[in-house]
C-alpha positions as a Markdown table, in Angstrom:
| # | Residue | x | y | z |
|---|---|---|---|---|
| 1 | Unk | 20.4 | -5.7 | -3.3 |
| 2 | Unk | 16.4 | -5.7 | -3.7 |
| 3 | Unk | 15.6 | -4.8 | -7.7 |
| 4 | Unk | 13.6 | -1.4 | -7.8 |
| 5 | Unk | 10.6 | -1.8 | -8.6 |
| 6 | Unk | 7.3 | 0.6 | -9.6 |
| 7 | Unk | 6.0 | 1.4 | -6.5 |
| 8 | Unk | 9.5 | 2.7 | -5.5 |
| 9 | Unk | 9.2 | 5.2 | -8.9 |
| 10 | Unk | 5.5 | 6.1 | -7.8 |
| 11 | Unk | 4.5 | 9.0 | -5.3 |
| 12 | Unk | 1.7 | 6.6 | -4.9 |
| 13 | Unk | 0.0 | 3.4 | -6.0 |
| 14 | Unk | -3.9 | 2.8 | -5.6 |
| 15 | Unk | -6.5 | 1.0 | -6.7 |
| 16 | Unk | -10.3 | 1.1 | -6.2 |
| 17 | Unk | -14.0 | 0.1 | -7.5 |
| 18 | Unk | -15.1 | 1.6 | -10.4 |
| 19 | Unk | -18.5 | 0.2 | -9.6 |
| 20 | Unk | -19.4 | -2.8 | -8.5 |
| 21 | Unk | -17.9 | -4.7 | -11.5 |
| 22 | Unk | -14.6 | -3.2 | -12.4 |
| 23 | Unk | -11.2 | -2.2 | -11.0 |
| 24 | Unk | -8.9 | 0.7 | -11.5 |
| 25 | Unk | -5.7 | 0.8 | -10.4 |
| 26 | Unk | -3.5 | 4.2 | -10.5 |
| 27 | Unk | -0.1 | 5.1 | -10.8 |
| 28 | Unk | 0.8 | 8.2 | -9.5 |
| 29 | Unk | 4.9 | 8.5 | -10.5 |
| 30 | Unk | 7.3 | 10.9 | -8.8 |
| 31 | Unk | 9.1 | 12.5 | -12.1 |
| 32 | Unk | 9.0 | 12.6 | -16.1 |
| 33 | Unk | 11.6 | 9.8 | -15.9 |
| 34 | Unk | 9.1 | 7.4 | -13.9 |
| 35 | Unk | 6.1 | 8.3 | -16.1 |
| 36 | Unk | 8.3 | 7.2 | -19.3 |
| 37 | Unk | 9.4 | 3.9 | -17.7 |
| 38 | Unk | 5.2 | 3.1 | -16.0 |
| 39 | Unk | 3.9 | 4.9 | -19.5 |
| 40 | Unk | 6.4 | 2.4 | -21.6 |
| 41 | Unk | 4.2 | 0.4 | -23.9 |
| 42 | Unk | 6.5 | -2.5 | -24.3 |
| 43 | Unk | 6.7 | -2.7 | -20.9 |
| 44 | Unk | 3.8 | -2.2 | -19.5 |
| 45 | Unk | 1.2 | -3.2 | -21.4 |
| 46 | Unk | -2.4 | -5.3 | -21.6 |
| 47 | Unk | -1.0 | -8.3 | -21.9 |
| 48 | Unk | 1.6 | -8.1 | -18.9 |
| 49 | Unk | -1.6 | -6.8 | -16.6 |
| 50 | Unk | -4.0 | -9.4 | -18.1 |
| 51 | Unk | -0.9 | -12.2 | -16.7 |
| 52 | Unk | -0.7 | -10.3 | -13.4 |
| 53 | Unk | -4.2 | -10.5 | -12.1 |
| 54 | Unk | -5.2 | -13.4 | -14.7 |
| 55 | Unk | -8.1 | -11.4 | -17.0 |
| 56 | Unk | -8.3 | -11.4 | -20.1 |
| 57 | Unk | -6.5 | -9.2 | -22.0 |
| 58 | Unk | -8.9 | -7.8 | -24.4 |
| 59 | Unk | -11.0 | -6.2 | -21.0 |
| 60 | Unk | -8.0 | -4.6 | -19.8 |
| 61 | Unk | -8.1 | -0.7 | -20.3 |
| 62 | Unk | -5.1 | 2.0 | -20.3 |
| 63 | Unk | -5.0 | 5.2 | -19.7 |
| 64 | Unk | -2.0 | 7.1 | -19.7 |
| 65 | Unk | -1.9 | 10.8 | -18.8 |
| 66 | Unk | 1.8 | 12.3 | -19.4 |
| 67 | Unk | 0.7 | 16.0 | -18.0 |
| 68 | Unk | 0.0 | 14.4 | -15.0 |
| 69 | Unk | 2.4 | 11.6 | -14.8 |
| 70 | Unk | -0.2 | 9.0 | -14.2 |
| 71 | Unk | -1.0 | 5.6 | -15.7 |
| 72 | Unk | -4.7 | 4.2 | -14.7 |
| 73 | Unk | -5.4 | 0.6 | -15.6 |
| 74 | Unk | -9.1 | -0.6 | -15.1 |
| 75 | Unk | -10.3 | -4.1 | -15.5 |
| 76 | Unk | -13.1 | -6.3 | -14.7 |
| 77 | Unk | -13.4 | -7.5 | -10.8 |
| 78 | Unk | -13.3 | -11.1 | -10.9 |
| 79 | Unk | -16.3 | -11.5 | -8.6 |
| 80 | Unk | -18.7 | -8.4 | -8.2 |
| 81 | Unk | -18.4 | -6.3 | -5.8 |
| 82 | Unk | -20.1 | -7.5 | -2.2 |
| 83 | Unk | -20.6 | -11.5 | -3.6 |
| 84 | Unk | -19.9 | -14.3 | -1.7 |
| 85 | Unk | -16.7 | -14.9 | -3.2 |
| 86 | Unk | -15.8 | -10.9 | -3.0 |
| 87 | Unk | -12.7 | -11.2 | -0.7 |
| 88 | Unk | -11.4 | -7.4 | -0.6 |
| 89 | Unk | -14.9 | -5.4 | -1.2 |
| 90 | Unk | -13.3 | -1.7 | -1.6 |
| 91 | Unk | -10.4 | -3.5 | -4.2 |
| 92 | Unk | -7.8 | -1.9 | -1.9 |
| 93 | Unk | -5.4 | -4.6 | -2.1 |
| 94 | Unk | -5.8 | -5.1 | -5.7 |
| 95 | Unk | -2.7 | -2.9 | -6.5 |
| 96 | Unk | 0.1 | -4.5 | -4.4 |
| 97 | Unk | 1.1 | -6.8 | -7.4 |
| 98 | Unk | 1.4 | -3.8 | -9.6 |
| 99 | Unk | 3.5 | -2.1 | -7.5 |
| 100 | Unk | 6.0 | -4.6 | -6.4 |
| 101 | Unk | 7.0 | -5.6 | -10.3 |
| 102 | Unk | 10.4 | -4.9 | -11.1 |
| 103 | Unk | 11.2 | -2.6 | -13.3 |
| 104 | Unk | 14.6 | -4.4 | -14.4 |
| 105 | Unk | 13.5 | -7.2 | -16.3 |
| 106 | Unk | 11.6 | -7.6 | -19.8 |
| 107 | Unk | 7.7 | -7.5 | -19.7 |
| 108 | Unk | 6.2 | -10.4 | -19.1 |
| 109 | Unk | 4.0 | -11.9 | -21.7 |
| 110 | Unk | 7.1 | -10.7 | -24.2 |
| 111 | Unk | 6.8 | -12.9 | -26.9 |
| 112 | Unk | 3.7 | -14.9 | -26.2 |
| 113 | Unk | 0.4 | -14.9 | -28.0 |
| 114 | Unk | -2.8 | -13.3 | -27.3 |
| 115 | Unk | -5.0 | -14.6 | -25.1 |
């Protein structure tokens, strides 16, 4: 049986520029109970993002909206927007990663140090 993971919680999952240097990401969760597990500090955090699309932790931003149900996460593009080595220029494809973790197992990064 396939683990659940949050993009089966979310109503939707998106990301987008936030100018030609930086990515936001959004999740958009069905219920309360979604929110608490997206919204979960220990679970999702800056360090577990930072490993997921390899940036550096201390450039990762979280915004978590609980009247909303909403977590946005923005970080750095790795290559500006439009460069040479700009391979999706609208970051559409930026979120898949986000929204196929599982939601069953401990955060990654659990235990490490810093970047």
């Amino acid at each position: 049986m396939p683990e659940t993971t949050l993009g089966d919680l979310a109503h939707e999952v998106r990301s987008k520029n936030a100018g030609p240097f930086w990515v936001t990401m959004e999740l958009f969760m069905r219920d309360a109970e979604g929110y608490r597990i997206a919204a979960d500090e220990s679970f999702l955090n800056e360090r577990v993002i930072a490993e997921l699309y390899r940036v550096e932790q201390t450039t990762v931003r979280m915004f978590r909206i609980p009247s909303l149900n909403v977590v946005k996460i923005s970080f750095p593009r790795p290559v500006s927007q439009g460069s040479l080595r700009d391979r999706d220029i609208h970051a559409g494809q930026h979120h898949v990663p986000l929204a196929r973790m599982p939601i069953g197992r401990p955060a990654q990064g659990a235990g490490r140090g810093d970047r």
